[in-house]
C-alpha positions as CSV (number, residue, x, y, z in Angstrom):
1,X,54.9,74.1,37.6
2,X,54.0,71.0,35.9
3,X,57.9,70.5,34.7
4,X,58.7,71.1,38.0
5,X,56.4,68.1,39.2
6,X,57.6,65.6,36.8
7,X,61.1,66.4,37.6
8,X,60.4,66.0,41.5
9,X,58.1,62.9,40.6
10,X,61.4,60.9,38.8
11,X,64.0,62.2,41.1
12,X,62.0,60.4,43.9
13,X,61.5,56.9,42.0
14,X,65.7,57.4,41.2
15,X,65.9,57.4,44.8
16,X,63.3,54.8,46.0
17,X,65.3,52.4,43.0
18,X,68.7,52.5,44.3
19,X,67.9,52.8,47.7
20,X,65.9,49.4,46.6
21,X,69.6,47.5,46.8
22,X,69.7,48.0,50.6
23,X,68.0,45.1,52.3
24,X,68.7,42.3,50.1
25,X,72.5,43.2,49.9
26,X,72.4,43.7,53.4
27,X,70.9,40.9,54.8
28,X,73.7,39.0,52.4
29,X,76.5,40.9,54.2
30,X,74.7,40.8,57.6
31,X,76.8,37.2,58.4
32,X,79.6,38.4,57.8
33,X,79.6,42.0,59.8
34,X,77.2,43.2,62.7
35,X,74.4,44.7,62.9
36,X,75.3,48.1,64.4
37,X,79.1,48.4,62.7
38,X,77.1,48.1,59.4
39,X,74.9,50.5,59.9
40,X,78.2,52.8,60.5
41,X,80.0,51.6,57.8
42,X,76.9,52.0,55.1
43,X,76.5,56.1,55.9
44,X,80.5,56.4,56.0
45,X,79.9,54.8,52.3
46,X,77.1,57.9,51.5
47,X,79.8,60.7,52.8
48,X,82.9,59.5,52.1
49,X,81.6,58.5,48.4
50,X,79.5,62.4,48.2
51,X,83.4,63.5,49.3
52,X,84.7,62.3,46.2
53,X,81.8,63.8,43.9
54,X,82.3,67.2,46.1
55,X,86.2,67.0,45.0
56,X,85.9,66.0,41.6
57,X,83.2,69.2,41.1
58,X,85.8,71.6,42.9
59,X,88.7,70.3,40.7
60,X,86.6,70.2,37.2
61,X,85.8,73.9,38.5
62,X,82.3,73.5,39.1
63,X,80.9,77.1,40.5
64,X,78.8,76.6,43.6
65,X,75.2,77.4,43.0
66,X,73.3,76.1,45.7
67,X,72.9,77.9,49.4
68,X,75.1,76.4,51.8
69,X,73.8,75.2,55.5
70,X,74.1,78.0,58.2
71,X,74.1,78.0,61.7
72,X,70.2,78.2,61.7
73,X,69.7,75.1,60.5
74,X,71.7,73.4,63.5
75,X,68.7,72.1,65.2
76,X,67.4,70.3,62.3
77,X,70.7,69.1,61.0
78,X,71.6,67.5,64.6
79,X,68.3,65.7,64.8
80,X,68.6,64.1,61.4
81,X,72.1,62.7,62.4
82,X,70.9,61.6,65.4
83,X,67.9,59.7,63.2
84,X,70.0,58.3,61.1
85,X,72.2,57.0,63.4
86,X,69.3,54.9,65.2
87,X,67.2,54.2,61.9
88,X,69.3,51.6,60.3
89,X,70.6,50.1,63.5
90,X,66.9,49.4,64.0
91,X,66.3,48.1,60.0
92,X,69.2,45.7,60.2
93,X,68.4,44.3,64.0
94,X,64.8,44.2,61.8
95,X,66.4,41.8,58.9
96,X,68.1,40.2,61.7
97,X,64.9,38.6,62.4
98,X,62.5,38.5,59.5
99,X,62.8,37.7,55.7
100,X,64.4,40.2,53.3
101,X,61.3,41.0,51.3
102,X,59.3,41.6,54.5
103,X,61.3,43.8,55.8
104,X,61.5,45.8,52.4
105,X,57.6,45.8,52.0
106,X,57.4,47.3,55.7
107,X,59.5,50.0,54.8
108,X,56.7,51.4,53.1
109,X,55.2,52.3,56.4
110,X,58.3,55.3,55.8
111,X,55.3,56.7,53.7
112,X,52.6,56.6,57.2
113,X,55.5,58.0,59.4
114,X,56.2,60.8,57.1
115,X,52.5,62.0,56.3
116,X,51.7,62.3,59.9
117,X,54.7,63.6,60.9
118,X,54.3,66.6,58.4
119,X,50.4,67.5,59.3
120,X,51.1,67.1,63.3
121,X,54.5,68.9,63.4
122,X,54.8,70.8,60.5
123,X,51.7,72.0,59.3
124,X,51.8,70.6,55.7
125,X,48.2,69.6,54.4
126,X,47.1,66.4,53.4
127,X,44.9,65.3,51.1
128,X,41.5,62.5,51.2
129,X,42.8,60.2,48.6
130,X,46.4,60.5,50.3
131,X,45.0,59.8,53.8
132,X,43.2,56.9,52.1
133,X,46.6,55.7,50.5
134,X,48.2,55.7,54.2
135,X,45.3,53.4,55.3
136,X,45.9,51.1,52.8
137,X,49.9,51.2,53.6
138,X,48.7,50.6,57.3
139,X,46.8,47.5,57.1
140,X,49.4,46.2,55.1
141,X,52.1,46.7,57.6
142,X,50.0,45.4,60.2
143,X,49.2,42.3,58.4
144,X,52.6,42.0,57.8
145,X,54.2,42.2,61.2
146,X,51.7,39.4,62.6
147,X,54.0,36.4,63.2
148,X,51.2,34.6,65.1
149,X,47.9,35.0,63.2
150,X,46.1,33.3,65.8
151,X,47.3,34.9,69.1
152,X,48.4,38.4,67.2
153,X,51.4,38.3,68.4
154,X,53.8,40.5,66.1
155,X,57.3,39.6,65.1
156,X,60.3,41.4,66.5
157,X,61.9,42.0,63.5
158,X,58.8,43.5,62.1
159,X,58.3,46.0,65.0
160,X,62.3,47.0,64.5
161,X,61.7,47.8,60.6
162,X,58.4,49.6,61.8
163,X,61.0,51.3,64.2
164,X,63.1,52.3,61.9
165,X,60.6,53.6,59.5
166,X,59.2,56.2,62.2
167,X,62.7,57.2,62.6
168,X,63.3,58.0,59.0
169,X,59.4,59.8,59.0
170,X,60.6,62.3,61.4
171,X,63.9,62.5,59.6
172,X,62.4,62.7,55.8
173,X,60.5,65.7,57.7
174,X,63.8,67.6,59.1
175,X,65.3,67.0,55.7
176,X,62.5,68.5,54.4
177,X,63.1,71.6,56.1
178,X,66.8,71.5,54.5
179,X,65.6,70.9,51.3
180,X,66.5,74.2,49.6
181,X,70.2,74.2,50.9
182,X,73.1,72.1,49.1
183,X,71.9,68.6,48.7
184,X,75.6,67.4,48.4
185,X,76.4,69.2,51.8
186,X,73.6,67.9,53.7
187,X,74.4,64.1,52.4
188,X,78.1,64.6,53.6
189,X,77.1,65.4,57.2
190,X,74.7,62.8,57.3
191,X,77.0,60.1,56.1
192,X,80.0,61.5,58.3
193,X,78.7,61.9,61.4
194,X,75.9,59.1,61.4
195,X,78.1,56.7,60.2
196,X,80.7,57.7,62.6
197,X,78.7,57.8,65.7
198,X,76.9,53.7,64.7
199,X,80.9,52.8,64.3
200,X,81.7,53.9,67.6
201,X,78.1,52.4,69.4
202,X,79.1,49.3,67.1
203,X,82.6,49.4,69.2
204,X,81.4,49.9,72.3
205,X,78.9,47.0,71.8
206,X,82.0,44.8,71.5
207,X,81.3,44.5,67.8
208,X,84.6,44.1,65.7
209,X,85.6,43.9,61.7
210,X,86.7,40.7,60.7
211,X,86.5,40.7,56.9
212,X,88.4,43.8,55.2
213,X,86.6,42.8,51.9
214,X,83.4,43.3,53.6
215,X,84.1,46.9,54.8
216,X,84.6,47.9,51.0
217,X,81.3,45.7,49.7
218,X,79.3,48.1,52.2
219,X,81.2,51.2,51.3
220,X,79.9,50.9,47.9
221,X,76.5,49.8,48.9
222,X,76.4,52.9,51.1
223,X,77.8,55.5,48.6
224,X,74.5,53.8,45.7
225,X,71.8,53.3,48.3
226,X,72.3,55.9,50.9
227,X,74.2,58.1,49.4
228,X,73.1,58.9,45.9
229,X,69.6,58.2,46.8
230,X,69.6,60.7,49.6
231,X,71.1,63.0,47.1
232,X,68.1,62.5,44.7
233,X,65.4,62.3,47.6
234,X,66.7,65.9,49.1
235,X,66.0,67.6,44.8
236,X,62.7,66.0,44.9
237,X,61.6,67.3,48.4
238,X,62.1,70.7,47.3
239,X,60.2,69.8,44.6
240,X,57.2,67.8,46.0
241,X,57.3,68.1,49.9
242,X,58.3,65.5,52.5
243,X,54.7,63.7,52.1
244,X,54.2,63.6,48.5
245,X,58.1,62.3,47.8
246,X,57.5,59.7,50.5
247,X,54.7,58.5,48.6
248,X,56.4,58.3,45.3
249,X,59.5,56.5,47.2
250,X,56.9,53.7,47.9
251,X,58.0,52.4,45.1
252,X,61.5,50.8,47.1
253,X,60.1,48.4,48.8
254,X,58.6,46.9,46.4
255,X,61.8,46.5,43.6
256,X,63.7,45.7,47.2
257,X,61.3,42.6,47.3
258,X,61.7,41.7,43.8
259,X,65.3,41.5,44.2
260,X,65.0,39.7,47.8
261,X,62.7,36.7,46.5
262,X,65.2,36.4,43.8
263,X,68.6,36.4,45.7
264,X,67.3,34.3,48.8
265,X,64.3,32.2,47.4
266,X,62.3,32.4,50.2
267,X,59.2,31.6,49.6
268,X,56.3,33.8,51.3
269,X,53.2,33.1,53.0
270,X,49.7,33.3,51.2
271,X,49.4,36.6,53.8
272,X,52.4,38.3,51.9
273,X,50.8,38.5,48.6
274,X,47.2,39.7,50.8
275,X,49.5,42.6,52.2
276,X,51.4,43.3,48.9
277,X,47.7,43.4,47.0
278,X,46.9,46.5,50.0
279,X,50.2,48.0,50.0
280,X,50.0,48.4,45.8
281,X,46.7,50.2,45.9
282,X,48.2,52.3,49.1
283,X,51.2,53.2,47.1
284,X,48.9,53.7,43.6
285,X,46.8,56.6,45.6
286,X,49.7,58.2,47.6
287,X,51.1,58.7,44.0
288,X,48.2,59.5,42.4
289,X,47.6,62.7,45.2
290,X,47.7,66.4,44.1
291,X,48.5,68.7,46.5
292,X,45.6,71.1,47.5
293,X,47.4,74.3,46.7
294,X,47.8,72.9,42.9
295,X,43.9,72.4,42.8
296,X,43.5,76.0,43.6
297,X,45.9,77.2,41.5
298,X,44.0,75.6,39.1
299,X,40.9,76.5,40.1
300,X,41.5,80.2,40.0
301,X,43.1,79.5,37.0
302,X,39.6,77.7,35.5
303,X,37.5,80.5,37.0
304,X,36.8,83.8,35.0
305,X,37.6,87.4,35.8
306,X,35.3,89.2,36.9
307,X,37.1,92.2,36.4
């Protein structure tokens, strides 16, 4: 069980860290392609590039061990395309309008989205220090998306990260329910058919290529941050649950606004390193949680027989 842990515990920091590589290398390719065409193009990146591992399994003769989606699972596989279609239109419309390493701290509030998502919908239990850990993450958002301390008014871009985080909450929690099927078959439809329905929104928006170099720059990005990190983040769900990987994926955001600070040198306000202090000690006790059943477990464990 405790293998099991660690195992799910590193798979989910493999995925927060190259999922990391999204905003800053999108806000740099964000001039050069719009918003909702690169939203399309990043998820075509994840399938088409989880196409190539599926082929090069098949053709090394890799024998399929994992349980393949069926038509039970529709429901939950239609709403996470549908959620990943309108999640990273609303990230990039986010970066759009607010710095790089703000919008990568806010996407910690994936980790609120997800908890509550999980205890409302699906039943899965929650623990003090973890609902202490989402406060933390909370206030740090908020403080975060004020663009006007004074009249607390709150940036656009900000509310459209914050947007796109609840998406992916109730998205990380249909995954969730996926989670024991194949991992390369579930990233293939979401990069596919996402990616394919933002291409044609994109279109119908009036949006348009105009740099072939760039379609091949967000392939790549796509197939790294979406697609092997989705990959990872569906082994360590089976492992953890949707709540407790979220938590460990806090960690994203903040190698997302080491790398942002370093590519575009902007230079944050005092209220950035306020909201980073609250979102580390948010992210320290959502990792730091132990799921209630594991207490028991161990408690019954501790306890002696009375028989």
């Amino acid at each position: 069980m405790k293998s099991k842990t660690h195992t799910g515990i590193l798979l989910a920091i493999l995925a927060a860290a190259l999922y990391a590589l999204n905003s800053p290398l999108s806000k740099l390719l964000l001039s050069v392609m719009p918003s909702t065409l690169m939203a399309g193009v990043l998820y075509l990146g994840a399938g088409l590039g989880m196409g190539v591992v599926a082929l090069v399994r098949r053709w090394r003769g890799g024998v399929a061990t994992e349980d393949p989606l069926t038509r039970l699972d529709l429901p939950y596989v239609l709403a996470m395309i549908l959620l990943d279609v309108a999640a990273p239109i609303f990230l990039l419309l986010g970066l759009s309008h607010t710095t790089a390493a703000n919008a990568s701290l806010l996407n910690n509030f994936e980790i609120v989205a997800t908890a509550l998502i999980a205890l409302a919908v699906f039943r899965e239990r929650i623990s003090p220090r973890l609902w202490a850990g989402i406060l933390f993450v909370t206030l740090s958002c908020a403080l975060l998306s004020l663009e006007d301390r004074t009249g607390l008014e709150f940036s656009a871009g900000s509310l459209f990260v914050l947007l796109a985080c609840v998406c992916w909450g109730v998205e990380n929690n249909c995954t969730r329910r996926l989670s024991s099927k194949d991992p390369l078959q579930i990233v293939l439809l979401k990069g596919i058919f996402s990616g394919t329905g933002s291409v044609i929104i994109g279109l119908c928006l009036g949006e348009r290529f105009t740099l072939l170099w760039s379609v091949f720059a967000l392939l790549g990005v796509g197939f790294v941050a979406y697609g092997l990190s989705i990959f990872f983040y569906v082994y360590a769900q089976r492992r953890l649950g949707a709540a407790r990987t979220s938590a460990y994926y806090a960690v994203a955001p903040f190698i997302g606004t080491l790398l942002s600070l370093a590519i575009f040198r902007e230079p944050p306000p005092v209220t950035y390193f306020l909201a980073l202090g609250l979102m580390i000690v948010g992210a320290w006790l959502c990792a730091k949680d132990e799921p209630l059943f594991s207490k028991k477990k161990r408690r019954d464990k501790d306890t002696p027989s009375v028989e």
